[in-house]
C-alpha positions in Angstrom: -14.3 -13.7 1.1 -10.9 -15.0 0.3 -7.5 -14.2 2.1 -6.4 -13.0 5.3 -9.8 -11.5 7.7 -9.8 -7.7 6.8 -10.0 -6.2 10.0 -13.0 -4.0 7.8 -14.0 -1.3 10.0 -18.3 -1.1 10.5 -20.7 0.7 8.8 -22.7 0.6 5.7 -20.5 -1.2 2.7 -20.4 1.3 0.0 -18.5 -1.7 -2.4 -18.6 -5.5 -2.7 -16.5 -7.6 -5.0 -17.4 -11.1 -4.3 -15.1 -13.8 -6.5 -13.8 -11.8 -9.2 -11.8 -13.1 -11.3 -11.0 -11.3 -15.4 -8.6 -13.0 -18.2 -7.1 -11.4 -21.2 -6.3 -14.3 -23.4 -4.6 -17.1 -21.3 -3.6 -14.3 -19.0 -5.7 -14.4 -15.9 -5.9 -10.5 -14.4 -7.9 -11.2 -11.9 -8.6 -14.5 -10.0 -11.0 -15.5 -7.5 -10.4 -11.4 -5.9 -12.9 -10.5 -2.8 -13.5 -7.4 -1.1 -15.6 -4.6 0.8 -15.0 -1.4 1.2 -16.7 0.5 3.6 -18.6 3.9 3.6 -15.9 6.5 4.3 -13.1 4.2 4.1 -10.0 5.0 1.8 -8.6 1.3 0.9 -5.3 0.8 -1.2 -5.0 -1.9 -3.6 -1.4 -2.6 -3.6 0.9 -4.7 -5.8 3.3 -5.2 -7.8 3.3 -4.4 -11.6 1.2 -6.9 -12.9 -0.3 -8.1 -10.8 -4.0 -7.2 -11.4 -4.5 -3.7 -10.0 -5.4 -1.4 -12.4 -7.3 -4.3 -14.3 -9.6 -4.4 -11.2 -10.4 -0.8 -11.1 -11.7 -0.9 -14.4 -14.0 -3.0 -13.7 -15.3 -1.7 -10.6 -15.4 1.7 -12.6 -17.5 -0.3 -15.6 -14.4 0.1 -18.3 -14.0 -3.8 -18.4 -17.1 -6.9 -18.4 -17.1 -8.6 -15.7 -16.5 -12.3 -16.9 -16.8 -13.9 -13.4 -18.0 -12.3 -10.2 -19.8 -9.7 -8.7 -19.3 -6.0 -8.4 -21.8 -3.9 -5.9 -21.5 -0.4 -5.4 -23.9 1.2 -2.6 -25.6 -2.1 -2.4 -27.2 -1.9 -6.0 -25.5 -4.9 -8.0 -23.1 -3.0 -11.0 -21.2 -5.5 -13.0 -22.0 -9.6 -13.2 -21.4 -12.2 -15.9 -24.8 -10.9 -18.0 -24.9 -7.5 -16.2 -22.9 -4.1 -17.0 -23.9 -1.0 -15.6 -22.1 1.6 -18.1 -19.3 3.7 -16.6 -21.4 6.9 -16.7 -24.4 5.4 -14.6 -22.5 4.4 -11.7 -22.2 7.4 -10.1 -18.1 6.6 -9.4 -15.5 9.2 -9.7 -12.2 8.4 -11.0 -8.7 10.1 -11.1 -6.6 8.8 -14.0 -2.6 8.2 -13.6 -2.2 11.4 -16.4 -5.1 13.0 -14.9 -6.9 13.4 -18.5 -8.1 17.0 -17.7 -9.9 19.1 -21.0 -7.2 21.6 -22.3 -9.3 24.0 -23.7 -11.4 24.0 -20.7 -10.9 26.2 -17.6 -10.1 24.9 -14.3 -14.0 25.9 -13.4 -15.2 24.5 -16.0 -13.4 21.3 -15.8 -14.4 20.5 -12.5 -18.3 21.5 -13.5 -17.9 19.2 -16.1 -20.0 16.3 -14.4 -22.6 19.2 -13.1 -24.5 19.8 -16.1 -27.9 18.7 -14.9 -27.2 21.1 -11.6 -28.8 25.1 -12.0 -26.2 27.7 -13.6 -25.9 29.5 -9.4 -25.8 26.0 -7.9 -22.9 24.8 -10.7 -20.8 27.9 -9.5 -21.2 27.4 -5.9 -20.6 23.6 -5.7 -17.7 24.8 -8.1 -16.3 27.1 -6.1 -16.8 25.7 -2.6 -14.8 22.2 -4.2 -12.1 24.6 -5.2 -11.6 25.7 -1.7 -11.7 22.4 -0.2 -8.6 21.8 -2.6 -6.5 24.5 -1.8 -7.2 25.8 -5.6 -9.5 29.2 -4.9 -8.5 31.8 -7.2 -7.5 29.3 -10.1 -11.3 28.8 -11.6 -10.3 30.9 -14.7 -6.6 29.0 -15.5 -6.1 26.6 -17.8 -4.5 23.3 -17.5 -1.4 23.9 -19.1 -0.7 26.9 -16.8 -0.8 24.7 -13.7 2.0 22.3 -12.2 1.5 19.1 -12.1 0.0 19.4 -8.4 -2.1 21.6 -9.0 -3.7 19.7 -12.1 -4.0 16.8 -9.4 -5.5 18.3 -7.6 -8.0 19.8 -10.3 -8.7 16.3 -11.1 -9.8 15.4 -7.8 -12.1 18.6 -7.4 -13.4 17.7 -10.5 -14.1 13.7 -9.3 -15.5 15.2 -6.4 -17.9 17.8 -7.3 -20.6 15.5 -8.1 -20.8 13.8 -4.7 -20.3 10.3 -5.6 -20.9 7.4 -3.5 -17.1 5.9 -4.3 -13.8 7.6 -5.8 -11.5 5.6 -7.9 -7.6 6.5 -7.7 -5.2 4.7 -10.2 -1.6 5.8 -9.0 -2.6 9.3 -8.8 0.8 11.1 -7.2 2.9 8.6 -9.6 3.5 11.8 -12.3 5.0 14.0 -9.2 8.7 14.6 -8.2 9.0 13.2 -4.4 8.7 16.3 -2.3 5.9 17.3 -4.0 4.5 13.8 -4.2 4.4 14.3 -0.1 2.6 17.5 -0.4 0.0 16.6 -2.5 -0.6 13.0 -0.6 -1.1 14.5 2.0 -3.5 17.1 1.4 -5.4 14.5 -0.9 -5.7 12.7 2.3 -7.1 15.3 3.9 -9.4 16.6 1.9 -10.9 12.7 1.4 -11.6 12.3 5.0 -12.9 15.9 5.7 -15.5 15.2 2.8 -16.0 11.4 4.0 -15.5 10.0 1.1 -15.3 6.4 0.3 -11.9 5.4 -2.2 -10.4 2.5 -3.4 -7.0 3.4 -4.6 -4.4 1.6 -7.1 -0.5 2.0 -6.0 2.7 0.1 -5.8 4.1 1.8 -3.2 3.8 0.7 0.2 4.9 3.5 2.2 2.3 5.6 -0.2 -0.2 2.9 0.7 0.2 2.7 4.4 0.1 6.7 4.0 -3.4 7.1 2.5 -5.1 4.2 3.7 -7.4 3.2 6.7 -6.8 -0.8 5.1 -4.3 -2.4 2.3 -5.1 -5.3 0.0 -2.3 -6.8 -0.9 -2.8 -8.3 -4.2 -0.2 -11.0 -5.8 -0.7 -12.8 -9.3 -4.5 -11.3 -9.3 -5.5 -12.4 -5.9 -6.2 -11.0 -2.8 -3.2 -12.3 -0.7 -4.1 -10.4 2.7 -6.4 -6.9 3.6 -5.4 -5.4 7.0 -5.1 -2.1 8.7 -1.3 -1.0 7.5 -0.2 -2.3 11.3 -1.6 -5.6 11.1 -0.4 -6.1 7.9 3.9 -5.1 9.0 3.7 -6.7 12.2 1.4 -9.9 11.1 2.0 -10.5 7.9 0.5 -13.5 6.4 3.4 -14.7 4.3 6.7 -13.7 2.9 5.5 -11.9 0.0 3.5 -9.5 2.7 6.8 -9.0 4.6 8.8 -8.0 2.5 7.0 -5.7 0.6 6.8 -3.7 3.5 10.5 -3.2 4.0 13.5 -4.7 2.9 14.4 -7.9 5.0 16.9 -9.8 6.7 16.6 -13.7 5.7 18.1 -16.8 7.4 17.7 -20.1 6.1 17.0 -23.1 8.7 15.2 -26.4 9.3 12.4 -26.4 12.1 13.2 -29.2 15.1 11.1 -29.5 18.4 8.9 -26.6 16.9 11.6 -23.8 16.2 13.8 -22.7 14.1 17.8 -21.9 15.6 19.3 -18.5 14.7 22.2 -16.6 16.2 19.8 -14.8 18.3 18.3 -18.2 19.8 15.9 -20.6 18.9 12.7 -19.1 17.3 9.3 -20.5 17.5 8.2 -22.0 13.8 4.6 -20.9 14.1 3.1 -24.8 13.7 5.0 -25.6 10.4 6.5 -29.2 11.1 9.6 -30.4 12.1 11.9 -31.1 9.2 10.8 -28.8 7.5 12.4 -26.2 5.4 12.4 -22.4 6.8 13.3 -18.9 6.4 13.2 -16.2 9.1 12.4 -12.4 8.0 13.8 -9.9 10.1 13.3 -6.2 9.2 16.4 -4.0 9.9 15.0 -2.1 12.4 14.1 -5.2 14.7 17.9 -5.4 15.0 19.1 -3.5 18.3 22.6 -2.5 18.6 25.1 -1.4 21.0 29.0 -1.3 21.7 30.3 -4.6 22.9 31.6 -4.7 26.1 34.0 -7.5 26.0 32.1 -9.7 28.0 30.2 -12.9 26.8 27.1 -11.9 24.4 24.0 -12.5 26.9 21.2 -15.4 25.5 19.5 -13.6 22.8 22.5 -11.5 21.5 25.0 -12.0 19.2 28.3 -10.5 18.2 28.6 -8.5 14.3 31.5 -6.8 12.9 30.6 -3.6 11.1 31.2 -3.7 7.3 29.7 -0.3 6.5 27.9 2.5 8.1 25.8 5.0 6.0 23.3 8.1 7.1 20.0 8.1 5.0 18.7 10.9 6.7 16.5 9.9 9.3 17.6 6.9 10.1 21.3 5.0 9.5 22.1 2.0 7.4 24.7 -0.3 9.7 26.0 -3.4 7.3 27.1 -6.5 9.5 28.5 -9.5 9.3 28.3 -12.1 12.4 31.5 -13.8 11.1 33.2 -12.9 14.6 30.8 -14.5 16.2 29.7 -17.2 14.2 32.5 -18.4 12.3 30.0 -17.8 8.8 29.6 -15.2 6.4 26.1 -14.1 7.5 25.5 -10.6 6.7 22.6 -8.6 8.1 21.4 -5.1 8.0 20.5 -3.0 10.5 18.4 0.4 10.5 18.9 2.8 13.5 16.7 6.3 14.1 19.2 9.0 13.7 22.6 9.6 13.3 24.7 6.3 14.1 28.0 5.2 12.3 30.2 3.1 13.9 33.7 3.0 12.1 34.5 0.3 9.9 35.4 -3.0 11.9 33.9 -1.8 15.4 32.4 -5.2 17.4 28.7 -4.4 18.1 26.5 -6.4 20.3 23.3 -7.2 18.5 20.0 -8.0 20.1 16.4 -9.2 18.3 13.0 -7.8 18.4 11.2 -11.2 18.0 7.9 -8.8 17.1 9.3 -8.1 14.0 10.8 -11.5 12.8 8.7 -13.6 10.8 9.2 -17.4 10.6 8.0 -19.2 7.2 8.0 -22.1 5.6 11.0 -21.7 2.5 9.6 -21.5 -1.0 9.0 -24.7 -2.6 9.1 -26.4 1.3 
């Protein structure tokens, strides 16, 4: 398995992809990617644009050969250089991006669509009772055009559902949705998934969507599998600085390690073993910064002094724009994000503390 340990919880592994790696061309898609997904799990792939996502799910859903690798689902081997298991004899359900419902089908009948082999009172009832599950009893005899675009969501994963499959395959579902009712629907989708126990591997660029839906992220860069964590693990120990900061915009000083740490205005940090003389950046996410009025006495080891540049409310939390120039004598500018309602007035001295928890020392690109 490549990347960061996955923190996988146990249980029987309802999906293996061991080395996987898929080109287009000279493009590579997919290089060297590893992972297992347990039984009951919902696990995020999450990315950039780009970087190999979707590409991956098609694969694991038999749209794509696999060129180099191994794909398991259930334990029965699905997809190898040689080997392909077609799409409609893996047993997988998938939820497209546009949903891809049948318009001149009802909603019944589109979510009995992969029931045909079931008896006409058994169809109904597995129809019906999958209906219920997602909030959508009373809309069997609608069409899709009558529905908004929740509700055909959620049509589609009744309908991906229905025949029991052993793994359910996601590709930005909630991407088509306006944001409030983006939240709705995540989160009864996330619901109904772990009341059924069902296993999902889901596609998304959205990290706060992914730490949402997900019991474990892999975060995939350039086609590989950079690190797969629990959504914690993955904020507060990041594995590099691509992790970090797609978690949450960042706060970066530049410095060069000696004696093992790196100096900032809030004291020296420790460099985490990279070598003196070396070339390093610090992360800080806004919220590790801790402010407070400054009394006029001498910042205390571990603080510093910031001027405010800008104060703006985002809702539930504020957006305080510093600069430690005061202090300091240099132009370093940092944001800080606060719970609540706090806006200090233009120019007001704040004494500024770190949480060293959520400061990340690594080496600097190219280093």
């Amino acid at each position: 398995m490549t990347g960061v340990p996955d923190n996988a919880a146990s249980g029987p592994i309802a999906l293996e992809i061991e080395d996987l790696s898929h080109g287009f061309g000279m493009v590579a898609a997919v290089d060297g990617f590893s992972l297992r997904v347990r039984a009951g799990e919902v696990v995020c792939l999450l990315g950039p644009s780009g970087c190999g996502k979707t590409t991956l799910l098609r694969l694991v859903a038999g749209l794509e050969r696999v060129q180099q690798g191994r794909i398991s689902i259930g334990g029965t081997l699905v997809g190898a250089p040689g080997l392909h298991l077609p799409p409609e004899d893996r047993s997988v359900g998938l939820v497209f991006q546009d949903y891809a419902l049948f318009p001149h089908l009802t909603v019944a009948q589109n979510v009995g669509f992969g029931l045909i082999r079931m008896a006409e009172s058994e169809r109904k009832t597995r129809v019906a009772d999958v209906l219920a599950r997602a909030g959508l009893a009373g809309y069997g005899d609608r069409y899709p055009h009558a529905l908004s675009g929740g509700q055909q969501q959620r049509v589609a994963l009744a309908r991906a559902l229905a025949p029991r499959p052993p793994l359910i395959l996601l590709d930005e579902p909630f991407s088509g949705l306006d944001a409030r009712l983006r939240d709705e629907v995540r989160d009864r989708t996330l619901h109904l998934l772990k009341h059924t126990g069902q296993t999902t591997l889901m596609v998304t660029h959205d990290a706060e969507e992914a730490m949402f839906m997900a019991d474990r992220i892999a975060v995939m860069r350039a086609g590989r599998n950079v690190q797969t964590a629990r959504p914690d693990t993955l904020y507060y120990q990041p594995a590099d600085a691509f992790v970090t900061e797609f978690f949450s915009n960042v706060n970066r000083l530049k410095g060069v390690v000696r004696d093992g740490t790196i100096a900032t205005p809030f004291g020296d940090l420790t460099a985490n073993g990279i070598g003196d003389g070396v070339a390093a950046e610090v992360l800080i996410r806004p919220e590790a910064l801790k402010l407070s009025v400054a009394d006029g006495q001498a910042p205390a080891a571990g603080t510093t002094e910031a001027r405010v540049l800008a104060a703006r409310m985002l809702g539930r939390t504020s957006l305080v724009h510093l600069c430690t120039c005061r202090q300091t004598g240099e132009e370093l500018h940092l944001h800080a994000r606060v719970p609540g309602r706090f806006l200090p007035a233009e120019e007001t001295v704040l004494r500024v503390a770190l949480d060293r928890e959520q400061a990340f020392v690594f080496p600097a690109l190219g280093a």
